[in-house]
C-alpha positions in Angstrom: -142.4 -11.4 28.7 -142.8 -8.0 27.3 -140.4 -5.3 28.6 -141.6 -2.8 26.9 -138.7 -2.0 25.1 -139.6 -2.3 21.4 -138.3 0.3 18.8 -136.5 1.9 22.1 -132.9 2.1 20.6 -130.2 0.6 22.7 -126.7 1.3 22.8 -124.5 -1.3 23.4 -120.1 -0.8 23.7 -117.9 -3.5 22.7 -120.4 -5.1 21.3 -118.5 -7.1 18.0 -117.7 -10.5 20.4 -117.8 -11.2 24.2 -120.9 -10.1 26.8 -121.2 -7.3 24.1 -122.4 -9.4 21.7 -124.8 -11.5 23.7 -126.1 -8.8 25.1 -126.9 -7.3 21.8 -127.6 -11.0 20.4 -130.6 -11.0 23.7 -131.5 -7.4 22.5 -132.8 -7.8 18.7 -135.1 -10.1 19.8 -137.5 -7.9 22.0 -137.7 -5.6 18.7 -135.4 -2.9 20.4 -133.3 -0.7 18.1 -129.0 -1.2 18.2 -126.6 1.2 17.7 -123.9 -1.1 18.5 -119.8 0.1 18.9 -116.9 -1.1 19.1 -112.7 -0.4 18.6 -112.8 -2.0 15.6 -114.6 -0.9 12.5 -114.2 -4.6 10.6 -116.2 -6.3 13.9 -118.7 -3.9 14.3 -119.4 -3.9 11.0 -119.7 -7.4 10.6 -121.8 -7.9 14.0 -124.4 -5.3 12.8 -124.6 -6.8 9.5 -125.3 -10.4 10.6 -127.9 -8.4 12.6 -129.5 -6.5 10.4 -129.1 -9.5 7.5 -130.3 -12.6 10.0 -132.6 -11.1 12.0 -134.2 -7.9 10.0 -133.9 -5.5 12.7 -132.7 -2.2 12.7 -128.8 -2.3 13.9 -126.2 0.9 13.2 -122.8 0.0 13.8 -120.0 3.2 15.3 -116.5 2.8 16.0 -115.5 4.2 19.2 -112.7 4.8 21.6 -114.1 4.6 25.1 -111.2 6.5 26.8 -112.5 9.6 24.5 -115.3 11.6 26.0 -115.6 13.4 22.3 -115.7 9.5 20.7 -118.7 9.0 23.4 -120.6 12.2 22.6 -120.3 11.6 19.0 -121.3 8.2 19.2 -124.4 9.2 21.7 -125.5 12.1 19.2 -125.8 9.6 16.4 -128.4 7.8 17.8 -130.9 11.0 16.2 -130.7 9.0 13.1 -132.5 6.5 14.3 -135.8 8.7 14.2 
């Protein structure tokens, strides 16, 4: 089924293991773009890499504190360099 989704970028939080990563895991396969984040810089690096190495697609990988509203809006204005 297509959802129309393809080259839409995506942002998905806490996304280096748990419903984070199968969400994102679901994600690369309709051809959407990832900008994926995550607490830890070492998993969400690793995540996006697997991506981006496996599967081809284009995956960006942020570290981000979700308690932060200034971690958020940075993370959020990033996805520009997608375009």
């Amino acid at each position: 089924m297509d959802l129309g989704i393809r080259d839409k970028v995506f942002m998905v939080a806490a996304s280096s293991k748990g419903l984070g990563l199968g969400l994102q895991r679901r994600l690369r396969r309709t051809g959407a773009k990832l900008s994926l984040a995550s607490r830890s810089a070492d998993n969400i690096e690793a995540a996006a890499s697997k991506l981006r190495e496996a599967h081809g697609v284009e995956v960006r990988g942020y570290t981000f504190d979700a308690t932060d509203a200034g971690s958020i809006t940075e993370w959020r204005q990033n996805i520009g360099r997608f375009r």
